[in-house]
N, C-alpha and C positions, 0 to 999 in steps of 0.2 A: 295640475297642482305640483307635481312632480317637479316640470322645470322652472315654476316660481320660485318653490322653496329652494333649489340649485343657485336660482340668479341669486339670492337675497343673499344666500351663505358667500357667493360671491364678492359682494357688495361687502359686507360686512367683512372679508378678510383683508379688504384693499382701505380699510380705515385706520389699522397703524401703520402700513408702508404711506399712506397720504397724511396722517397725523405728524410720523417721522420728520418725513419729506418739509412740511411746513413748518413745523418749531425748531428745525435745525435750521432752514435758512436764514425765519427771522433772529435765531440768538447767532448766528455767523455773524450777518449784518449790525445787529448792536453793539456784538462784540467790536466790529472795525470801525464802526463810526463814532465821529468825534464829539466831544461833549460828556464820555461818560462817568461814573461818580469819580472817580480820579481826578478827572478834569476839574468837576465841580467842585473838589478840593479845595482846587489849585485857586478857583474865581474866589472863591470863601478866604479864602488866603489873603489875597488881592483887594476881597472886600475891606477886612480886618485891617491890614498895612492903611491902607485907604483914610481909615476912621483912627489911625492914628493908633492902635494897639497892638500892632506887630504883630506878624504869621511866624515868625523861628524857620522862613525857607532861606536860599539862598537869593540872589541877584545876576540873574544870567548877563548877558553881554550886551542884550539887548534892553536889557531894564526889565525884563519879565521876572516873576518868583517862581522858582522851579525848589521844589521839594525833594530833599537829601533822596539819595539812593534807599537807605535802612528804611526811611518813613516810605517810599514808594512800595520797597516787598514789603512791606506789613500791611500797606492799606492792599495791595493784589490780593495778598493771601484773605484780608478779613473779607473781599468783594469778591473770593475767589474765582478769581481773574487769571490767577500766577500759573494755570494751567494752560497749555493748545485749546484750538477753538475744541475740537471735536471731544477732546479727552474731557472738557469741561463742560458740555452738553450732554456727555454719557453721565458723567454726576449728577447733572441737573436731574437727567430722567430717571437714576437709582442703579444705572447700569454698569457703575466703575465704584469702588471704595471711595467714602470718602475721609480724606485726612482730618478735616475737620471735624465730624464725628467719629473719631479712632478710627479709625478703617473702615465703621459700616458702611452699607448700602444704603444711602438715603437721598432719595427725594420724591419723582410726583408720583413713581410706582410703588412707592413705599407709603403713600400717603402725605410729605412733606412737602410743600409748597417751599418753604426757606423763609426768610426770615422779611424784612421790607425793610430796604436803608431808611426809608424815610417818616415810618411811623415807628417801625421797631417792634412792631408786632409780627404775629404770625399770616402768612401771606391767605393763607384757606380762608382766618375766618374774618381778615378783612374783606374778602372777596364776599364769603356768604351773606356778609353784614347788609351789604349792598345789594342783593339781590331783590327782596320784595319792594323796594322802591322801583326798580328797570321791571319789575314783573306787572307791577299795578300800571304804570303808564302805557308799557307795552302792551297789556292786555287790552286795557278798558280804549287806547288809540286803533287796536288790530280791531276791537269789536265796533268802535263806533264806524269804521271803515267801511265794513259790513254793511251795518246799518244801515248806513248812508247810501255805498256806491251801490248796492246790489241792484234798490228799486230803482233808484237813478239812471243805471243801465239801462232795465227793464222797461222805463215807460219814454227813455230816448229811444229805445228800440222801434219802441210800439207808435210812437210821432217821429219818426223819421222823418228827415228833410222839412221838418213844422217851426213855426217860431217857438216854439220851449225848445226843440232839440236844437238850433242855432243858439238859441239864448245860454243853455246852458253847456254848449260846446264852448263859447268863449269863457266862461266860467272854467273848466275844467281844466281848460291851456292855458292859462294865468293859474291855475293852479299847480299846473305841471312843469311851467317856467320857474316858480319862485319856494327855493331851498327850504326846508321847515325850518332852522336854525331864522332866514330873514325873515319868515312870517311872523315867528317867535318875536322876534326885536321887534318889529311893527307894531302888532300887537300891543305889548307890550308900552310903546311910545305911545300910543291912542290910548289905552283904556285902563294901564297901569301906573300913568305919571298926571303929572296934573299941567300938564304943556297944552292940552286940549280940553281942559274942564271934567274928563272923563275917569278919574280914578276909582275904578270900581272893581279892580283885582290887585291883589298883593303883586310885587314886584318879584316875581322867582320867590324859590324855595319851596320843600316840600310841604311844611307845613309852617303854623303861626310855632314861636318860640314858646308861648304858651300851651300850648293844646293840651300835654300831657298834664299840666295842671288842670286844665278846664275838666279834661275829659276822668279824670279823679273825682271831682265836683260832682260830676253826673250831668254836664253840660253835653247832654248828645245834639242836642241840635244843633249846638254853636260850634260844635265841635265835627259836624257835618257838613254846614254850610263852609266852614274852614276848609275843609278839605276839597269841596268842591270850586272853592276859588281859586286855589293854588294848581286846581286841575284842569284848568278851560285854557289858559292860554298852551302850557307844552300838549294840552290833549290834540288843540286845532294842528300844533304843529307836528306833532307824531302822525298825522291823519294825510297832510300834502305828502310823505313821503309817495304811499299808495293811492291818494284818491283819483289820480287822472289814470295811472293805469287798468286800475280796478273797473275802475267805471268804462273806461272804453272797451275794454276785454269782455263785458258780458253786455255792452250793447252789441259787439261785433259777432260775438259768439251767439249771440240770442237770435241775429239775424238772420245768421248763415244758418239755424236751424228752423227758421222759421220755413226758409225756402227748401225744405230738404224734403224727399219724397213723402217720408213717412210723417209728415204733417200736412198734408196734400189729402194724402189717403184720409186720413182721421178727421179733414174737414169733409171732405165724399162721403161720410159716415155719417155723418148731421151731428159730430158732436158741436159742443156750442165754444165758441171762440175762446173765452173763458178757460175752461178746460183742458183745451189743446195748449194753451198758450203756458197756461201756469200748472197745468201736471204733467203733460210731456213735453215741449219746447224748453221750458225754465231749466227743467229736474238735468235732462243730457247738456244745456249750456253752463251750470255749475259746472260741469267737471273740469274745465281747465282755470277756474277757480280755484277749484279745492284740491287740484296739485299744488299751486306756492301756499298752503298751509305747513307745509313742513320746512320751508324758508324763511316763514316768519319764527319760527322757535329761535331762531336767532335773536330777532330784533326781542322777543318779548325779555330773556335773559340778559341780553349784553346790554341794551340800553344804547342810545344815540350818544356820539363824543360832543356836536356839536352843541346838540337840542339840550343835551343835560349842562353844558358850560354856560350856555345862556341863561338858561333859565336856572343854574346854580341849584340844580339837582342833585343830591347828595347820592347819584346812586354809580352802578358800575360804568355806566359813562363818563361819568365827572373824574374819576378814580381813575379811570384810563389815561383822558386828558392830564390828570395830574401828575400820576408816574410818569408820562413820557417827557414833560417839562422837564422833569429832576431825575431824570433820567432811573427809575425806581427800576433795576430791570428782575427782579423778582416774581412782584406786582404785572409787571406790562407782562411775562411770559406768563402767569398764572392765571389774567385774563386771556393769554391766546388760548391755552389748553383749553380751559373751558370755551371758550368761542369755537374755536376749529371740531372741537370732539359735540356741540350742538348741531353748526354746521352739518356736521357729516352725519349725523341720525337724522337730520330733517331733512335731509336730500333719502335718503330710505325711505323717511315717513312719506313723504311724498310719493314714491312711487308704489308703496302700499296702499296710500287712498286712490290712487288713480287706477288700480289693478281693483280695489272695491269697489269704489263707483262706476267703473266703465268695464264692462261684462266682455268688449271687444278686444280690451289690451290680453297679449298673452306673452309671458316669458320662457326666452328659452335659451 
């Protein structure tokens, strides 16, 4: 017990040098790469001139609009920019005064996210906003997963080499070829459009533009069945991320215990097949299952960029996808913190359930 609790404290002290590590590289990189609001400025600029109402920039040599030097330090300082890479990552995290707040110490250690170029709100509770939308798909996709792959494993195990376990091997590899994001759009094309006669789910989105009216009314069933339609197509596709590995991981796992002494022995005992198979063969092949449990905390929080673009998911996916368009880098660093600092407690959590379920792991 001694040297578990050592490892974990271990573990646990390498999550700001690995949290550092990560949110410094990515805001180095945003910071050097091209496109950002400055830039976008400059297109808006370009836009404007364009449509005939004039940006007030200059006219470079090349015919480009380059924006006076004064308006450039003004917009650095209001995107504070006007700082070094590192000196402006130490404000970001609350670890240098910042000008802009008189000299305080402010940002993610202080609790300040910053502000969002692109909504104009506060970056925290845009993020939180979006939360229970990536927690409901995530969860109810992580659980159907479950549902699904566990027995699926299980009784390919158990018909090995049979025509259902052929049959549904080619099932599993067409599932594990094809991205959730194209399953989505297929989907979608068959049973959401009327190209095939088949329009029997909404087209994306989280829910009908109505509901909160309906469900005022006291319209719970309608206002159920709603919810359940806008959940079937991103559900299939949050589901292909894991279903082919899931499912192979505990037919292979279920295998290799089957052949293992101590199920040998328990059938020499006259227990009855049954028993062996599904209280002690099952119970030891879960556990390298219920290691990536603490891997999925990510997906249930952060939400998919693709899956949520498609299907026009209003949750922390979409949000992501959409700062990084407009280069929002507030927003994009305020979903890393949260992602990176999930991340790294579900890699803990994980090896906390795997030192529970398996009485063999020891740390030291």
């Amino acid at each position: 017990m001694h040297g578990m609790a050592s490892y974990f404290i271990r573990r646990l002290a390498l999550v700001p040098v690995t949290f550092a590590c990560i949110t410094f590289l990515v805001y180095a990189i945003m910071r050097l790469a091209p496109g950002g609001p400055i830039e976008q400025a400059r297109l808006q600029m370009l836009a404007s001139q364009a449509e005939g109402g004039g940006g007030g920039g200059d006219i470079s040599q090349t015919g480009e609009t380059t924006l006076p030097k004064e308006a450039l330090e003004q917009l650095r300082k209001f995107y504070k920019l006007d700082k070094p890479i590192f000196i402006g990552y130490l404000v970001w995290l609350g670890l240098y005064p910042d000008e802009h707040k008189e000299g305080r110490f402010s940002g993610i250690l202080q609790g300040d996210f910053g502000t969002s170029y692109r909504w104009n709100d506060p970056v925290l509770d845009t993020i939180v906003s979006k939360f229970p939308i990536s927690i409901y798909f995530g969860l109810i996709g992580y659980l159907a997963t479950w549902i699904v792959c566990i027995p699926l494993g299980v009784f390919k195990a158990l018909k090995h080499r049979s025509v259902f376990d052929t049959a549904t091997s080619i099932l599993v590899f067409i599932g594990y070829s094809i991205p959730g994001f194209v399953a989505a759009l297929a989907l979608m094309l068959l049973f959401a459009t009327d190209n095939f006669g088949m329009n029997w789910f909404p087209l994306g989105n989280f829910r009908s533009e109505n509901w909160d009216a309906m469900w005022a009314k006291g319209e719970t069933w309608w206002c159920i069945k709603d919810q359940l339609s806008h959940t079937f197509i991103p559900l299939i596709a949050y589901m292909m991320a894991g279903f082919a590995t899931m499912t192979i991981l505990m037919k292979n796992s279920l295998l290799d215990n089957l052949g293992a002494d101590y199920v040998r022995t328990a059938f020499a005992k006259g227990l009855s097949e049954r028993r062996v198979v599904f209280l002690h063969a099952l119970r030891n092949s879960l556990i390298p299952i219920c290691v990536g449990i603490g891997g999925a905390i990510g997906l249930l929080f952060a939400g998919s960029f693709l899956i949520e673009k498609t299907c026009n998911i209003p949750g922390m996916g979409l949000l992501g996808y959409n700062s990084l368009i407009v280069r929002d880098y507030p927003v994009l660093m305020g979903i890393l913190t949260f992602g990176v600092l999930i991340r790294l407690v579900g890699n803990i959590l994980s090896d906390i359930v795997l030192a529970l379920v398996d009485p063999r792991v020891r740390f030291s």
